[in-house]
C-alpha distance (Angstrom), angle and dihedral (degrees) to the residues before:
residue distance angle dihedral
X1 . . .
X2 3.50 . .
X3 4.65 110.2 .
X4 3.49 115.3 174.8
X5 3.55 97.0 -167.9
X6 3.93 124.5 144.8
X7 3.41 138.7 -149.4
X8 3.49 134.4 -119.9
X9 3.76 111.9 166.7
X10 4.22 137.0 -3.4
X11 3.63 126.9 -157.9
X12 3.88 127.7 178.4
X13 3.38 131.3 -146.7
X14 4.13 134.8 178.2
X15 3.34 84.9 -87.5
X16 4.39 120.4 26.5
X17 3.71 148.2 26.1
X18 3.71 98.9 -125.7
X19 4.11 109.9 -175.5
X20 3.67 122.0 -174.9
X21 3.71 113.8 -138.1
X22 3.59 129.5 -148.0
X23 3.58 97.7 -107.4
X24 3.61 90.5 48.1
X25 3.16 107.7 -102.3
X26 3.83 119.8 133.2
X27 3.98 119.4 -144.4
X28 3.70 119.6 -170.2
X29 3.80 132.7 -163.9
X30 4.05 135.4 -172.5
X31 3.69 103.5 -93.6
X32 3.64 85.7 -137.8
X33 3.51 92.5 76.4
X34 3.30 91.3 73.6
X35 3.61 119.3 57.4
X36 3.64 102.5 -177.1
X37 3.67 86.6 60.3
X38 3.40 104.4 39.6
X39 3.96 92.5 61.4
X40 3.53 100.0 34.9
X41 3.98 117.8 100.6
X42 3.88 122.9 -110.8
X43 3.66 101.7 -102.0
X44 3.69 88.7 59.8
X45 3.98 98.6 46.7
X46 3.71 87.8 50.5
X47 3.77 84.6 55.5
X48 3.31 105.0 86.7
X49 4.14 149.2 109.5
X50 3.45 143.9 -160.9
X51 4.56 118.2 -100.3
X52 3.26 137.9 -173.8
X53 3.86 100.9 26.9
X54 3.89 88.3 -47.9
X55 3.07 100.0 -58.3
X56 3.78 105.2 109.0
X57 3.95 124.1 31.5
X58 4.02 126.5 -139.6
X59 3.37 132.3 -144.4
X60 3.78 100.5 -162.5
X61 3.89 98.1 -172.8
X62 3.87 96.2 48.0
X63 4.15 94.9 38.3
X64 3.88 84.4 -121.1
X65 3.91 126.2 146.6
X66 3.64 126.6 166.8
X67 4.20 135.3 -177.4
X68 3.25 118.7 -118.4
X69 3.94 83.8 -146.1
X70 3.77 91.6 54.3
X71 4.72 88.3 54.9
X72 4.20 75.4 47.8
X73 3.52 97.9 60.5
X74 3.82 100.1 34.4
X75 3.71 95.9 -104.6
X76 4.03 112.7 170.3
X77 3.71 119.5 -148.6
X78 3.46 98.5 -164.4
X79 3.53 112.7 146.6
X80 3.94 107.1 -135.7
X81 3.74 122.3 -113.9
């Protein structure tokens, strides 16, 4: 599957990863699904930009990138146990 869909914004919350796209749209996914996130401390999930056109987001401090495509989709990033 091939989304070009960009971002615009992300906020966090106790629960999702909400990212506002370009076009408006907002997608949101269970924070849960992403580990790295879910454990790391406010400062550094505010800490983040937009790559590859907007279509992927960086979290510098945590070495974390995710595709907008892949929250699309429903792709977990869990890492297994």
């Amino acid at each position: 599957m091939n989304i070009l869909a960009s971002g615009k914004a992300v906020r966090i919350d106790n629960q999702y990863l909400h990212v506002e796209l370009a076009d408006g749209r907002i997608i949101s996914t269970p924070l849960d699904w992403y580990q790295e996130l879910l454990t790391a401390d406010e400062r550094d999930r505010f800490n983040y930009h937009f790559i590859c056109g907007a279509t992927g987001i960086e979290w510098p401090a945590l070495d974390y990138h995710l595709s907008i495509e892949s929250m699309l989709i429903g792709v977990h990033h869990q890492i297994a146990a």
